[in-house]
Structure formats: C-alpha cells, structure tokens
C-alpha positions in Angstrom: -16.8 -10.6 -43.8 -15.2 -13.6 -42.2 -11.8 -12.6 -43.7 -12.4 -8.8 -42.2 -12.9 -10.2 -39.1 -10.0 -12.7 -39.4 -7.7 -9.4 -40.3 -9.0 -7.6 -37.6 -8.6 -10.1 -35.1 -5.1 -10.9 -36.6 -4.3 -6.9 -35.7 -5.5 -7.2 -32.8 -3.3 -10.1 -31.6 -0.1 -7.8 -33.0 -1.4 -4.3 -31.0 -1.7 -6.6 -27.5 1.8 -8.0 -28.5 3.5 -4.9 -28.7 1.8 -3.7 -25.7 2.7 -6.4 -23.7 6.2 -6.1 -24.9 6.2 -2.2 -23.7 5.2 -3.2 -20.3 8.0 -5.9 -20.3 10.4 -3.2 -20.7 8.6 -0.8 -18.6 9.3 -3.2 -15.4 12.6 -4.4 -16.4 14.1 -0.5 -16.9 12.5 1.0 -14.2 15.6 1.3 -11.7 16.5 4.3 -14.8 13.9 6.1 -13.9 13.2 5.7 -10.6 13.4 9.2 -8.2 15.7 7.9 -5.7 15.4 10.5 -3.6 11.9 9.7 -2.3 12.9 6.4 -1.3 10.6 6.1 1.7 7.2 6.1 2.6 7.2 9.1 5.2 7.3 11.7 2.3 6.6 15.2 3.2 6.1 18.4 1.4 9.3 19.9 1.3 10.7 16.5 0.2 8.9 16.9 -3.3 9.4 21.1 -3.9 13.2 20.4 -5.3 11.5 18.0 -8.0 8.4 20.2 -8.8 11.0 22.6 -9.0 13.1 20.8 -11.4 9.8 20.1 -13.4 9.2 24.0 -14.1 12.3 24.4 -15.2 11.7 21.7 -18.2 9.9 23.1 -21.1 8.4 19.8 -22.3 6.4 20.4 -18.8 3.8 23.2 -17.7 3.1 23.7 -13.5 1.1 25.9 -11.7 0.0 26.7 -8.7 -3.7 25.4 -8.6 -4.1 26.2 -4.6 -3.2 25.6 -1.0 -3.4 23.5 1.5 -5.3 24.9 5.2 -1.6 25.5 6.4 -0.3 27.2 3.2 1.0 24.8 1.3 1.0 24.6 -2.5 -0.8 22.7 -4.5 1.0 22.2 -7.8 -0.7 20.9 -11.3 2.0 19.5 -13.6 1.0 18.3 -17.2 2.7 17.8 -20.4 1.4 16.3 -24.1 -1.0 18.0 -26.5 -3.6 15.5 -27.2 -7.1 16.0 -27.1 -7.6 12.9 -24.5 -7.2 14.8 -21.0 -6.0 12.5 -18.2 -5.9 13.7 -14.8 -4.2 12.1 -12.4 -4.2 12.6 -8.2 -2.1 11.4 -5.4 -1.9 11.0 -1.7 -5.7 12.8 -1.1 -4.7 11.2 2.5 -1.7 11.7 4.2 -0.2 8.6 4.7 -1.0 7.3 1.2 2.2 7.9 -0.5 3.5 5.2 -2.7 1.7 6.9 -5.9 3.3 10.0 -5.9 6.3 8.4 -5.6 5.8 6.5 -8.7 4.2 9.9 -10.4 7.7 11.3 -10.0 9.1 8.0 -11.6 6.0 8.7 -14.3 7.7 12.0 -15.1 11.2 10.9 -14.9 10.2 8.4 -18.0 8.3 10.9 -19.6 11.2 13.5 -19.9 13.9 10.8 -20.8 15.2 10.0 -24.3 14.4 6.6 -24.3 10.8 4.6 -25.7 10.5 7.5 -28.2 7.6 6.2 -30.3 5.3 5.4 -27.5 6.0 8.1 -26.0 5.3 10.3 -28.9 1.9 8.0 -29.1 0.8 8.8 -25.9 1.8 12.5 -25.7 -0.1 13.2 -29.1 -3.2 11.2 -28.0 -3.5 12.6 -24.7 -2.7 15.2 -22.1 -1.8 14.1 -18.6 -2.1 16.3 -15.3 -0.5 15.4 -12.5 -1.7 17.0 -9.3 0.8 15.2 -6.3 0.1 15.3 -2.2 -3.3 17.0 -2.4 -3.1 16.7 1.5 0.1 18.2 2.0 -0.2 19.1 6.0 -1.7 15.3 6.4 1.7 14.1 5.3 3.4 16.6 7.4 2.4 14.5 10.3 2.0 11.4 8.2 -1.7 10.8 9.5 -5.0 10.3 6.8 -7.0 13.4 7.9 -6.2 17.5 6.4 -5.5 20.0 9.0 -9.3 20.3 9.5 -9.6 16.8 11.0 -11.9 16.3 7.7 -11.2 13.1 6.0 -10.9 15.2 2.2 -12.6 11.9 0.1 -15.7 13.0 2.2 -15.6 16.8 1.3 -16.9 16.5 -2.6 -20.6 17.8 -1.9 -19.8 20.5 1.0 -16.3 21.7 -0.6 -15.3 23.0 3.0 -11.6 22.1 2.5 -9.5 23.9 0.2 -8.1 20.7 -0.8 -11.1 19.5 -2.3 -11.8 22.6 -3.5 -9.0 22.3 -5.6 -9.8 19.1 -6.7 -13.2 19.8 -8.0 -12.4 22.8 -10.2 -9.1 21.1 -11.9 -11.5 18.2 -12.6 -14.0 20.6 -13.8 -11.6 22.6 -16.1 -10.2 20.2 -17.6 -13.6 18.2 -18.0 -11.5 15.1 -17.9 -11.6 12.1 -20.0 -9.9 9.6 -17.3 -9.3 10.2 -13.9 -6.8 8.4 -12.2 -7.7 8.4 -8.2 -4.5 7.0 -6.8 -4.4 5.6 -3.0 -2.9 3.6 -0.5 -4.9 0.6 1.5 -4.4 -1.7 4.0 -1.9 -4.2 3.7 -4.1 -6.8 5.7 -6.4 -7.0 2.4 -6.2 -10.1 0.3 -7.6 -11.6 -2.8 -11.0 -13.2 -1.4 -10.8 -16.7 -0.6 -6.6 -16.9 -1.6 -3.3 -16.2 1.4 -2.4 -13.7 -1.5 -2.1 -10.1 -0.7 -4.2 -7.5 -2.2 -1.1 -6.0 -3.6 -2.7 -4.1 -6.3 -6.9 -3.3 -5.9 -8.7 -1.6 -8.4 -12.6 -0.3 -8.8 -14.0 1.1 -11.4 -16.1 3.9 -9.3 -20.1 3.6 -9.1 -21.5 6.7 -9.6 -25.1 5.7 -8.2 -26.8 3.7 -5.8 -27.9 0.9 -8.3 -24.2 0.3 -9.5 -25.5 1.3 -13.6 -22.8 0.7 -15.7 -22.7 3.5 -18.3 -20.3 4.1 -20.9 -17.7 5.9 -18.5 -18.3 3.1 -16.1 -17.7 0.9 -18.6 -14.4 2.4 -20.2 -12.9 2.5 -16.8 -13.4 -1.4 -16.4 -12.3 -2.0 -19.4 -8.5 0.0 -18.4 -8.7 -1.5 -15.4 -9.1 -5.4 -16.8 -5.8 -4.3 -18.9 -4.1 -3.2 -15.7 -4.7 -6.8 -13.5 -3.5 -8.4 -17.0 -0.4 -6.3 -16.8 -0.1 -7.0 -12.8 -0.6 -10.5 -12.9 2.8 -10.9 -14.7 4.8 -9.5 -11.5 2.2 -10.0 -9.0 0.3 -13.3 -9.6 -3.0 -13.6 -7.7 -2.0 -10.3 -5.8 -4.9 -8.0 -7.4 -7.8 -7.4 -6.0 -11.1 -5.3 -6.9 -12.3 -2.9 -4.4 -16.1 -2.6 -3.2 -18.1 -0.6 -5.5 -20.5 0.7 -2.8 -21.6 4.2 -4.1 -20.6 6.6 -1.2 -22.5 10.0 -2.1 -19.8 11.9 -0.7 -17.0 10.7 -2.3 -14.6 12.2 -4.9 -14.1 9.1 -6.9 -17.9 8.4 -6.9 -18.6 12.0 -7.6 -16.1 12.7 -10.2 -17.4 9.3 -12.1 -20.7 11.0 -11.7 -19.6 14.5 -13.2 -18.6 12.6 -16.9 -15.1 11.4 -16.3 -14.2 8.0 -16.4 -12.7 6.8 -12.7 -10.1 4.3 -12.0 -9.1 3.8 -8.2 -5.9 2.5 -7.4 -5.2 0.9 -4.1 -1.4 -0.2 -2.9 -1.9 -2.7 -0.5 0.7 -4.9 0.9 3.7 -7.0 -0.7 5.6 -9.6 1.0 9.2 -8.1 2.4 8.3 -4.9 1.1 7.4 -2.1 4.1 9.0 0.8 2.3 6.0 -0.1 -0.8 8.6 0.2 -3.6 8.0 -3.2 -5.1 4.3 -1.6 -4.9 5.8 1.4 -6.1 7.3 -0.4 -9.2 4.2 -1.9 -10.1 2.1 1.4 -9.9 4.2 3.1 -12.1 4.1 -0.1 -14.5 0.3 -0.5 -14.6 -0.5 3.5 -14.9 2.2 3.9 -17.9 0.6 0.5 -19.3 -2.8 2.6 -18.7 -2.1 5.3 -20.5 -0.6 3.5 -23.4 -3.5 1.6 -24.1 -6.0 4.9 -23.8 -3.8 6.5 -26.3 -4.0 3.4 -28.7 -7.7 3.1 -28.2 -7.2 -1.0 -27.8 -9.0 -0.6 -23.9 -11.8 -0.6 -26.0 -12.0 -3.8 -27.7 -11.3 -5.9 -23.9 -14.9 -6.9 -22.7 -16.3 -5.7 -19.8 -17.5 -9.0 -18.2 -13.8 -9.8 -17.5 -13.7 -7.1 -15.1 -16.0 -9.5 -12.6 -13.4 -12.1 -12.9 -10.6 -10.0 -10.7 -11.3 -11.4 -7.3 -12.9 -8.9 -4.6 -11.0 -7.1 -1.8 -11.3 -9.0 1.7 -9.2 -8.3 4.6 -8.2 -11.7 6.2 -4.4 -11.1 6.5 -2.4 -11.0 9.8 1.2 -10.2 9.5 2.1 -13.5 12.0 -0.2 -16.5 12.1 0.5 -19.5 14.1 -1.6 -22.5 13.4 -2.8 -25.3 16.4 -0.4 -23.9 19.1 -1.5 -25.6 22.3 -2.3 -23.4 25.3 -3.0 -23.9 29.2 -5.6 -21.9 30.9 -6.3 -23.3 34.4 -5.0 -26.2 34.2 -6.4 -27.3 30.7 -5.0 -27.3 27.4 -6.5 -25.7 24.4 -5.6 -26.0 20.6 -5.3 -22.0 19.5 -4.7 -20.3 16.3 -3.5 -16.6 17.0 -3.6 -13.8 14.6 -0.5 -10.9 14.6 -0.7 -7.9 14.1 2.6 -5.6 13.8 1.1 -2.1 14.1 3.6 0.9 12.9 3.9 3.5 15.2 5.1 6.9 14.3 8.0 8.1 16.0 7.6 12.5 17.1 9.4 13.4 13.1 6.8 11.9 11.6 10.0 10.2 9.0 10.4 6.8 10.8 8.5 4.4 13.0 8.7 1.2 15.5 6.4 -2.0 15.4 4.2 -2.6 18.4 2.6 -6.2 18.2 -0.9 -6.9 19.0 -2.9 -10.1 18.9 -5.8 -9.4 16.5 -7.9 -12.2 17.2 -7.8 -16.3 18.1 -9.7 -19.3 17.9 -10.2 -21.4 14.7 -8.6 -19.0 11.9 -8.8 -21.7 9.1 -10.4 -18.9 7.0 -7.5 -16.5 7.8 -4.1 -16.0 6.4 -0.4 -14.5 7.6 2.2 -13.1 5.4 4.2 -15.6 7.2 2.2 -18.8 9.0 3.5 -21.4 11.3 1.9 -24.7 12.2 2.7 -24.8 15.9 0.8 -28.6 16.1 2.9 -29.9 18.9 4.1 -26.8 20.4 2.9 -25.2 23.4 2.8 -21.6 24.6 5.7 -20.7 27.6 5.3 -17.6 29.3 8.0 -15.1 29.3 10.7 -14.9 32.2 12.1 -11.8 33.7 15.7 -11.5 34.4 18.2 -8.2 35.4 21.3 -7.9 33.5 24.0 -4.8 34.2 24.8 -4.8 30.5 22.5 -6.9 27.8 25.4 -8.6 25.5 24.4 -11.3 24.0 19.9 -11.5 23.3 20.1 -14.7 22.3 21.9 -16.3 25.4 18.5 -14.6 27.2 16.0 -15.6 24.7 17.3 -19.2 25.0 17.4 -19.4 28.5 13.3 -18.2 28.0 13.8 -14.3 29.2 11.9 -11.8 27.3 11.6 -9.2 30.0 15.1 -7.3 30.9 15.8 -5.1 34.2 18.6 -3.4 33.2 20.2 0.7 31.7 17.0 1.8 30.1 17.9 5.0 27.0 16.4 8.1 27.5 13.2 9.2 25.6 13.4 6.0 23.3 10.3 3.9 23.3 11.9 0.9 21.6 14.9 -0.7 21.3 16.9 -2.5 18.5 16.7 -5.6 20.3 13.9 -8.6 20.6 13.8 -8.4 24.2 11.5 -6.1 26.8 13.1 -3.5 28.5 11.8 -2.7 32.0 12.1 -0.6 34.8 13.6 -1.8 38.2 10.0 -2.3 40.3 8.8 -4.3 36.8 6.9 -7.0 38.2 5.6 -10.0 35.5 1.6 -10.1 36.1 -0.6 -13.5 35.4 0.2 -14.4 32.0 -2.9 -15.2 29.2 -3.5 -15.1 25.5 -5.9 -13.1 24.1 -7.3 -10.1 21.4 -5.7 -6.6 22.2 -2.5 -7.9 24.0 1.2 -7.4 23.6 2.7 -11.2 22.2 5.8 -12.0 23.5 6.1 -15.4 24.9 7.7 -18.8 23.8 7.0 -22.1 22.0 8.7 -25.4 23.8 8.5 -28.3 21.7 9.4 -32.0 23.4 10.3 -29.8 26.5 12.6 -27.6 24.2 12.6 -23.9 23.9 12.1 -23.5 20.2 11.3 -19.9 19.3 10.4 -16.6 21.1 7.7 -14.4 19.9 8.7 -11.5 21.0 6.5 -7.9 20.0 4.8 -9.5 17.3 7.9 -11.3 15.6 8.5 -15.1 15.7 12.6 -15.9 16.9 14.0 -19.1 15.2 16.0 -20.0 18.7 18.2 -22.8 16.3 19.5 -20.1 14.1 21.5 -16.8 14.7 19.6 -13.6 14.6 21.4 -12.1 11.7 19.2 -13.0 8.6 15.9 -13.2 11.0 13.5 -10.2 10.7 13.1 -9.8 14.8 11.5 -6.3 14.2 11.8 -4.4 17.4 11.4 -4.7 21.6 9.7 -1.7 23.4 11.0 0.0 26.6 8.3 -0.1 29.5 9.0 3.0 31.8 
C-alpha cells in the first residue's frame, strides 16, 4: 500500500509539472494569440461581429444565434470540442465589464492555432466549451453596467424579465453544464485584505444557499479555483483575492451553482500602470486555459478544498493617490492629514474614450488604507492654487512652478478637459476660500522648506524637479 501511494504521489508530482510548465508557455506566447483588434476596454458590439464572423466561417467551430439583446442585438453561442465535460463560459453580463471577452477571443485564437497540439487535443476530447461573449450588448453600447431596461441582468435570474437573462438561463439549462465560467470586471480600488496589493485577480466559488453548504459542485469549483490563484500568483504575487460568498437569491452565479453546475466567478480588478486591463487581460486568459486544462485532466480533483480559505478575501482600501502626514492649515492651525485620491473615469459622448476627474475620497488617519502610488508628505504642507491669465499657455511647467493651477486664457470649444495639468477657466473665474476635504476637486501644491515641490493637480501628483515627459499628469478640466 505504501508503495501505491508513493507511485501515486510520485505521478502526481509529474501531472502538476507538466501543468505548470503549460501555463509557463501559455503566458510567455500570448502576444501570438492575442486579438489585437480589441485592444481597448470601450468594446462595443459591432467591434466583435467581424470576429464572430470569422469564427463561423471555421469549421473546427459551431455559432448560433441563441437570442437578442432589448435593442436587437445578437446574442451569439460559439463552442468547439466533443467531450462529454460541458463548459460554458459568459462574458461582459454588464456593460462596462469587458476585459473577459477580450481574452475569450484570445481563448479562441489559441484554440484554432497549430501550436500546443496535445493539450489541446486533451482538452477538446475531455470537454466541450461554449462561449456566449457581451450578453449585455446595448450596456456596452454606452459603456454603462445596466441593459437597456435599467435592470442590473445579475438580478434578473428568478423574474427572467430581460431577454438577456433569458438567454442565459436556457443555454445553461441545455447544456446542463458541468462548469460555468461567470466572467466579470470589479473595482480596481479592491485589494487583498490586510496587504497595498491590488485585487488583480478575485475569485468565488458561488454559494448556492444562505448557510454557505459546501456540496460537491461547490466543492469542485473551489478546488479549480485554488489551481487558478496557484497559477496567478506566478505573474501576480499577492494580487488575488476571493470574493464574498454572500448568497444573493437573485443572482445568476448563485442561481446557476444552485441549478447543478459548478460556478467559478472571475473578477478583473486593477493592475498597476495598466488602465486599458490587458496585463489583466493576459492573466485571464492564462488562468481560464490553465482551468480548463486541469478539468480535462481530472488533477482539480486531488487539490484540497481547505486551501481555497487560504486566498485572502476581497477588501476595498485602495485609493489611486495617497499622501501620507501632509500638514494642513485651517484657521490659523495646522493639522497632520492623510488624503485619499480618487481618479474617476469619465465617459466622453462616443462612449470609446474618457477623461479623469479627481476627487478626494476621504482624510484623516488612513494607516489602514493604501494607494497604487503613496507619498509621505511628513514635512510638507498644503499651498493653495494661484490663478493667473495667459494669452497663449506655452510652457505648464513655468506656471505650475510659479504655484498657478488655475489659467484664464482661449478656452476649446465643447471639450471638457484638456491635455494639460493645469485648470482652464473662464474670464469672470474667481478662486473661492480654499479647504481640504471628501467630494472635492484636488488641485493644490506641496511647499517643502518654503519650496514649491509638486502640484496636485485633478487627482495627479506633479514632480516640480523633473520634466513632465515621463510623469503620468493625467488630465486638467475646462471650467465654463
């Protein structure tokens, strides 16, 4: 017996070798495969017909139209493999949660190529994969959560109102799958609890009841899922994070789980230097091939499922800015401030590009709190901005030096932001009393030793001592 079990642990060792060696090559290949033309986030409809499309005209692949959105737009079901292990796999159920189907294009782009022939031919004999892309078409028409209906769609799966999740429940249904794949995007201010890391990656093996039971779909799904942050943590260390299990009744994922299929939720969160999400991107299309490799090889089953409480929970502590101990002077006092930044993307009328407007999301002490980028500001003390009028700006640097944020001068037409860390105004502009505090714009300045050291202007801390070629200065706002 011992030497059976020696032999099969032995095996073991060589099957989670291999594996890991696939997803080695998986990562480091990917550029070959990657669908380059849905190379940003704002993704619409039209943008994916010339590769569903393409798809059709493959025989290795079948799609069909499986329904339409409120506004008449298809729904398209594209699978391939003739396995007996059905996999069904859904993207962008809201409309701004693209980064998925991007990486389900990539998915089929690897599945159709020569290359990685014997797992391939491992995982198409094993299993059958469905790929149902954009189920809220008209949502990412306007790149907004919400269908047509102003119905959020992951609420819809008891009343069915929305043809959407209409859809979704009777391909689910037909195919009685074995895995479901619920692929999503979150919020990039989630982080690993209790680490500065991003929540790059968040996974949750869907509750299907109140009490959180752990059955043997449950328990599968964990068990994929532990695989998954393994696979992650080589490209993304400490960025995964496992999202709250709360059963909501009138979810799909929580639903589906309850229906017999085993549910994996993926979340894209947020990755440093990466707003576009094709790092992100990368790594979903790593971890779901990864996925399905191990399904088809059955070696999910062996990984136990007490590892799956070891991947940190989801918290959401993140600012994109914070600055530490900065001191500030309310009424003739000074105070020792941290201050928490918040870039907020704001879609511009083509729903295919957007501007940052900069908030303050909270102050105080924020010692539990992190920033994808922090600076200690012990020392430093808040400046209010100046206002100056130039005929012709020519040089912002000269103006943020000289502690001018605030610009009278040729304002564009219709534009609501401008290229430029500096405040564009109107003639009459008029600078009100300065103060720090939630919900406001931040643009001011730090003086250090009575030196102007960097502007903050919209959100986005200025380095005065270097040029602003190399620094990420985001955007200024016009003020009509």
């Amino acid at each position: 017996m011992k030497q059976l079990l020696s032999l099969l642990t032995i095996l073991l060792a060589v099957c989670v070798h291999a594996q890991d060696e696939l997803t080695s090559q998986l990562y480091k290949t990917y550029d070959t495969y990657k669908e380059t033309s849905i190379g940003k986030r704002r993704i619409k409809h039209a943008d994916i017909q010339p590769l569903i499309q393409k798809t059709a005209a493959n025989p290795k692949f079948k799609v069909q139209k499986v329904g339409e959105s409120i506004q008449g737009r298809d729904l398209n079901l594209i699978s391939i493999g003739s396995g007996d292990i059905n996999i069904f796999l859904w993207s962008q159920m809201h409309g701004d949660e693209p980064t998925a189907t991007q990486a389900i294009f990539d998915i089929i782009n690897f599945l159709d190529a020569p290359e990685f022939k014997t797992e391939k031919e491992e995982i198409l004999s094993k299993l059958k994969l469905h790929f149902l892309p954009m189920l809220n078409p008209d949502g990412a028409e306007v790149y907004t959560r919400r269908n047509a209906l102003g119905i959020d769609i992951n609420r819809d799966a008891l009343r069915l109102q929305s043809p959407e999740g209409r859809t979704l429940k009777r391909i689910r249904d037909s195919l009685d799958a074995d895995f479901g794949f619920n692929l999503h995007d979150q919020s990039t201010y989630y982080n690993a609890e209790r680490t500065e890391k991003p929540a790059t990656i968040s996974y949750l093996a869907t509750a299907y009841n109140y009490e959180k039971d752990i059955n043997e779909l449950r328990a599968n799904a964990m068990k994929v899922i532990v695989y998954m942050d393994k696979i992650i943590q080589n490209y993304a260390p400490g960025q995964v994070g496992r999202y709250s299990d709360d059963f909501e009744p009138r979810a799909f994922g929580d639903n589906i789980a309850k229906w017999g299929t085993s549910l994996i939720l993926i979340e894209s969160g947020g990755y440093t230097n990466d707003p576009e999400k094709q790092e992100i991107r990368k790594l979903n299309y790593v971890s779901i091939l990864s996925a399905l490799y191990t399904i088809a090889k059955g070696t999910y089953k062996d990984i136990p499922i007490e590892d799956y409480e070891k991947i940190p929970r989801n918290d959401r502590k993140l600012f994109d800015l914070k600055i530490e101990n900065v001191t500030y002077e309310l009424l003739g006092n000074d105070y020792t401030l941290d201050l928490g930044i918040f870039n907020h993307e704001i879609d511009l009328e083509d729903h295919e590009q957007f501007y940052y407007r900069g908030s303050v999301g909270d102050q105080g002490d924020l010692s539990t709190f992190y920033g994808y980028k922090t600076f200690d500001a012990k020392g430093y003390k808040i400046v209010p901005p100046k206002v100056a009028k130039v005929d012709r700006i020519t040089n912002a640097m000269d103006l943020l030096k000289n502690g001018v944020a605030y610009v009278k001068t040729e304002i564009p037409e219709k534009s609501r932001f401008v290229h430029l860390p500096l405040m564009l105004v109107h003639e009459e502009f008029e600078m009100k009393d300065f103060s720090i505090r939630p919900g406001i714009n931040p643009t001011f300045f730090l003086k250090k030793d009575g030196i102007l050291t960097h502007a903050v202007i919209n959100g986005f801390l200025i380095d005065l001592s270097q040029p602003l070629d190399g620094q990420n200065t985001g955007n200024g706002l016009i003020f009509r």
